[in-house]
C-alpha positions as CSV (number, residue, x, y, z in Angstrom):
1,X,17.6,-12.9,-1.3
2,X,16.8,-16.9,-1.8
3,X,13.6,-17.8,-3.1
4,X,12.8,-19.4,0.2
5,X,13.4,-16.0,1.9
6,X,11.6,-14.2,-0.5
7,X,8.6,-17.0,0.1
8,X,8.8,-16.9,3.9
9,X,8.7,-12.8,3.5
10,X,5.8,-12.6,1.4
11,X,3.7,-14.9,3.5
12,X,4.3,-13.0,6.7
13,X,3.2,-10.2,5.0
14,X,0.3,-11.7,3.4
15,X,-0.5,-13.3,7.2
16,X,-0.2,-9.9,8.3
17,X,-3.0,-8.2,6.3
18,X,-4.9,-11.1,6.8
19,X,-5.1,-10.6,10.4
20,X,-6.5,-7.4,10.1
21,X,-9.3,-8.6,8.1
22,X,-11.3,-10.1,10.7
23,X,-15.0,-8.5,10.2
24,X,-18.0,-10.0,9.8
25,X,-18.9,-10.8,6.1
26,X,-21.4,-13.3,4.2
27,X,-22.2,-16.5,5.2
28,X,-20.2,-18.3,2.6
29,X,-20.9,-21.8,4.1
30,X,-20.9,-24.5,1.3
31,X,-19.6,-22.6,-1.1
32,X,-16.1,-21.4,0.8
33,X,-14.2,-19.1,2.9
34,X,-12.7,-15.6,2.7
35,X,-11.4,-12.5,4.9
36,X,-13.5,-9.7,5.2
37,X,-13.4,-5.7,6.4
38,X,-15.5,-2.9,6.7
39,X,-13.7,0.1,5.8
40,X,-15.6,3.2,5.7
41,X,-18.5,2.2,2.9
42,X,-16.5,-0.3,1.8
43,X,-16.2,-4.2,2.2
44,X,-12.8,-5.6,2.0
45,X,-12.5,-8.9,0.7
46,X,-9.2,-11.1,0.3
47,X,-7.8,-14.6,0.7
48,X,-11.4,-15.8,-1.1
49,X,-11.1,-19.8,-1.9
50,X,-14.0,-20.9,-3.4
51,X,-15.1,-24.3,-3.8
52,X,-14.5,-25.9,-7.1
53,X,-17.5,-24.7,-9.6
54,X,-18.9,-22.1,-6.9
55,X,-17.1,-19.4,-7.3
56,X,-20.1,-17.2,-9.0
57,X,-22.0,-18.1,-6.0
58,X,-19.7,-17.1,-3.8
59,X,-19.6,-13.6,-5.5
60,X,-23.4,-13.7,-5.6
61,X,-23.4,-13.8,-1.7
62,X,-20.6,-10.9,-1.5
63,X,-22.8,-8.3,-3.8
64,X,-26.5,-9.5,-1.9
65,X,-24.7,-9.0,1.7
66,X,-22.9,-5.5,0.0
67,X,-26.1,-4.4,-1.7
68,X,-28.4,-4.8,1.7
69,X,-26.0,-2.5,3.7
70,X,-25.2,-0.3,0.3
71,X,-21.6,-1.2,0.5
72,X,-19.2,-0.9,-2.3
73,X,-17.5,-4.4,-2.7
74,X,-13.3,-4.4,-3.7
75,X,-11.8,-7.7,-4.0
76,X,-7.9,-8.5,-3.6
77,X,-6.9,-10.9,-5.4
78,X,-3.2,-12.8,-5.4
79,X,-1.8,-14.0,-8.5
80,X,-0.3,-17.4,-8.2
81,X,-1.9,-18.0,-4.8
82,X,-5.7,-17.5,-5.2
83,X,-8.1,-19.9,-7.7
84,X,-7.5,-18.1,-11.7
85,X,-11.4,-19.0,-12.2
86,X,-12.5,-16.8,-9.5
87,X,-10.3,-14.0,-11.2
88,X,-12.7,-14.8,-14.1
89,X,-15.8,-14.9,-12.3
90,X,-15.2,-11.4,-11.3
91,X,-14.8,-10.0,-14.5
92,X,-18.2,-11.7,-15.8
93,X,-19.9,-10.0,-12.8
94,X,-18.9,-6.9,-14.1
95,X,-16.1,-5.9,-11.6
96,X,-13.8,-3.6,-12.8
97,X,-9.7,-3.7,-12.5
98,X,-9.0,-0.6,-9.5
99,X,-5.5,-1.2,-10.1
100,X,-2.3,-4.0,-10.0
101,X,0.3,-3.9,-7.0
102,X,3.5,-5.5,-7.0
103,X,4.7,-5.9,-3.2
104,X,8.4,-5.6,-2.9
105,X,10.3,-6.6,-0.2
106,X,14.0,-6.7,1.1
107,X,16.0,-7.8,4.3
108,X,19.4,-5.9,6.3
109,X,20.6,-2.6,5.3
110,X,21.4,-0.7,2.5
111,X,25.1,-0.1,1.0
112,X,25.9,3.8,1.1
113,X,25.0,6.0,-1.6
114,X,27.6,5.7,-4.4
115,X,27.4,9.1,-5.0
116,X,27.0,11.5,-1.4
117,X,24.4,14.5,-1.7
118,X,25.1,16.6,0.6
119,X,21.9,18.4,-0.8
120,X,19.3,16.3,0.0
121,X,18.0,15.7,3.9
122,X,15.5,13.8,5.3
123,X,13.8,13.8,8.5
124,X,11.2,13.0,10.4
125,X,8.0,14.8,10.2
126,X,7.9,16.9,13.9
127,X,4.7,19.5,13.4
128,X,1.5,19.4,12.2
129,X,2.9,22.4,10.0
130,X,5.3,19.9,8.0
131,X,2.8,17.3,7.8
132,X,0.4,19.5,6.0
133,X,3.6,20.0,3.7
134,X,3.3,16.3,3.7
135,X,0.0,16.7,2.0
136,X,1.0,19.0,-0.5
137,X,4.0,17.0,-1.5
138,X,1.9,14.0,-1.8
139,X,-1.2,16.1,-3.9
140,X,1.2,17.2,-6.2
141,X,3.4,13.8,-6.5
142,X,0.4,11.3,-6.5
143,X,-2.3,13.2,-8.0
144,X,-0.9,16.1,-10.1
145,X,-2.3,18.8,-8.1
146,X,-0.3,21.4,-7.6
147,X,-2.4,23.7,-5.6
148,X,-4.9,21.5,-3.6
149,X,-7.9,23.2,-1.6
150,X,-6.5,24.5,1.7
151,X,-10.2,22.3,3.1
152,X,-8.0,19.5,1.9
153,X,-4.6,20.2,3.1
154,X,-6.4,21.1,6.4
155,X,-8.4,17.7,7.1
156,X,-5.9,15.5,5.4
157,X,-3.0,16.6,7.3
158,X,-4.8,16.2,10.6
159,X,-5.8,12.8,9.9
160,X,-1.9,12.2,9.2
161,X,-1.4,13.7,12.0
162,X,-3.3,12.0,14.4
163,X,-2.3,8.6,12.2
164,X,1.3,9.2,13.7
165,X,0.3,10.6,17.2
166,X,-1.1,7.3,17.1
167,X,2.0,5.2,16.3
168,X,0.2,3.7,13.7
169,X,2.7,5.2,11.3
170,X,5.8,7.5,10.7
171,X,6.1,10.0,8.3
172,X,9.1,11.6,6.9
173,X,9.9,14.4,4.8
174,X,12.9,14.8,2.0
175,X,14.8,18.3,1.2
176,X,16.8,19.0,-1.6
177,X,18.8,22.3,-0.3
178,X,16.6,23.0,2.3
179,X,13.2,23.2,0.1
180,X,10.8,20.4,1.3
181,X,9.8,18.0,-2.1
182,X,9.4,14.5,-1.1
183,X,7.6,12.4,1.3
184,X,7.0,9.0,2.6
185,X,5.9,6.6,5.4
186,X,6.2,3.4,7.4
187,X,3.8,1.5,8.7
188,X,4.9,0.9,12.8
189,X,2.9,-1.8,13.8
190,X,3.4,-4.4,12.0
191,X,5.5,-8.0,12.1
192,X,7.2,-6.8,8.4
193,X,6.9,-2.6,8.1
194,X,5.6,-1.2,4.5
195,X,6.9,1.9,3.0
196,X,4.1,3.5,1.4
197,X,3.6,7.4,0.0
198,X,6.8,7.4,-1.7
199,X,6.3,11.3,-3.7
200,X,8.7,13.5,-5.1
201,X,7.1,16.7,-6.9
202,X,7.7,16.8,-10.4
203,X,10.2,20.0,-10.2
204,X,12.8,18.0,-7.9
205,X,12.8,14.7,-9.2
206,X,15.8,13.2,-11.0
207,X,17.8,14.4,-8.2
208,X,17.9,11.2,-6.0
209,X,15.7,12.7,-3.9
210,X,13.6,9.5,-3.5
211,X,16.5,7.2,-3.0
212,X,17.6,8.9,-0.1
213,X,14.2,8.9,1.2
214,X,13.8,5.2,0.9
215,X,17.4,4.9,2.2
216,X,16.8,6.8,5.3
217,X,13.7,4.3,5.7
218,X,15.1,1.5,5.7
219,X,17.2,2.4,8.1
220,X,15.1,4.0,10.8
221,X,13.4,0.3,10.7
222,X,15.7,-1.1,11.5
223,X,16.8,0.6,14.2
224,X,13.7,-0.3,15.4
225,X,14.7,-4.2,15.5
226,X,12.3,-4.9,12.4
227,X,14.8,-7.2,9.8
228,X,12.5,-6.6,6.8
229,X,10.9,-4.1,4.8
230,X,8.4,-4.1,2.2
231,X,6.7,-1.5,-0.4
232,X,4.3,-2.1,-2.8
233,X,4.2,-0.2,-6.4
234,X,1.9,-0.2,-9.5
235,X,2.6,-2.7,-11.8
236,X,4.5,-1.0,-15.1
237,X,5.4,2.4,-12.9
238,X,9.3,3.2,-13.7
239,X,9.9,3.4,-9.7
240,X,10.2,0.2,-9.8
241,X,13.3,0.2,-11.3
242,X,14.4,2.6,-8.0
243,X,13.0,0.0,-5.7
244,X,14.9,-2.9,-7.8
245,X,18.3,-1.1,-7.7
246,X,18.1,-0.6,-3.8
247,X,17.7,-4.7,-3.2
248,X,13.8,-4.5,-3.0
249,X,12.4,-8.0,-4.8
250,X,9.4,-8.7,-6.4
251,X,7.5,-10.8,-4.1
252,X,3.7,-10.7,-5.5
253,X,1.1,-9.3,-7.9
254,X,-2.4,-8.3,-6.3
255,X,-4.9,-7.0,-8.5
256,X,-7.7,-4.8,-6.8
257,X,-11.6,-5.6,-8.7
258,X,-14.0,-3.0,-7.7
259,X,-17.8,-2.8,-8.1
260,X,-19.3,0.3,-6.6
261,X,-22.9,1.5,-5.6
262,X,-23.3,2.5,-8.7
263,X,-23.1,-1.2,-10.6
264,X,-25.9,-2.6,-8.7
């Protein structure tokens, strides 16, 4: 892709999430202007420009407004787009680094698979059965548990569920000779769709398992009519070089600060 396509993609995306940060926050008046959402017991806060000098203040007001309602506070913040000093600000404020995202993004279809595997499947998840196999996968993949509480499995998968009964998102499950071992997926309503959940358990990876996941993907989006597709990925994870050698792009780094309840 050109850098000006790789510019225009990862402001639509960035529009995007900013559109669905539209909560009532602070009064940052005087000091500047930023995005805000309530999630859960936490507040959201991106696209933050402070005014030149006021940036500390402008945190100040974010942790009193937080602190009040017993909020934990994360911050996103865009490198090469938002103000370095306010990057600073949050570190002397005692916000932690939650971690560093690199979005990805890419445009048209894949080439076919060099090499066929007539081994591997994918498909959309169709039951509430494979999506708590979803779960299981994605416990195992993501956060090396191997035999997560069936409490978990249970709730988690229902709340997939009801995520794709929804059409907020698709899932989709990968099978190397028939055994389920990888998962992802999309995001359905937005402008640009983002790939997210991309897990292969430890026993069935280096298989190209999660290739033909992400393959399969792209694809189904767009059938849908979407043009683009983006993913994000931790910053220094190996998949990367996956994502790279399918014709995703680096578009931007965003680095998460976090200051919880317990940092008051």
């Amino acid at each position: 892709m050109t850098t000006t396509t790789l510019t225009t993609l990862a402001e639509a995306v960035l529009t995007q999430r900013r559109e669905r940060m539209n909560d009532a926050g602070p009064s940052l008046r005087g000091v500047g202007s930023a995005h805000f959402q309530l999630s859960g017991g936490m507040l959201l806060v991106n696209s933050a420009q402070p005014r030149p000098g006021k940036a500390d203040e402008m945190i100040e007001r974010v942790n009193r407004f937080a602190r009040e309602r017993w909020l934990a506070v994360q911050w996103t913040f865009t490198h090469g787009r938002d103000d370095p000093l306010l990057e600073a600000a949050l570190s002397a404020h005692r916000y932690y680094i939650r971690e560093t995202l690199r979005l990805m993004g890419r445009i048209g279809e894949l080439l076919p698979a060099a090499h066929p595997a007539p081994d591997i499947t994918v498909s959309p998840v169709a039951t509430l059965q494979e999506m708590q196999t979803y779960e299981r996968i994605s416990s195992w993949g993501f956060n090396h548990q191997q035999h997560p509480t069936l409490d978990h499995v249970l709730v988690r998968g229902r709340e997939r569920w009801d995520e794709q009964q929804a059409h907020w998102y698709q899932y989709y499950l990968g099978r190397l000779r028939g055994e389920p071992v990888s998962g992802a997926y999309v995001s359905l309503w937005e402008r640009v769709p983002t790939i997210y959940g991309v897990a292969t358990i430890p026993p069935a990876r280096q298989h190209g398992v999660a290739g033909h996941v992400l393959r399969y993907l792209v694809h189904e989006t767009l059938a849908l009519g979407f043009a683009w597709t983006c993913l994000y990925v931790a910053v220094g994870n190996p998949a990367e070089n996956l994502y790279r050698s399918l014709g995703f792009s680096p578009l931007l780094d965003q680095t998460t600060y976090q200051l919880g309840e317990s940092r008051w």
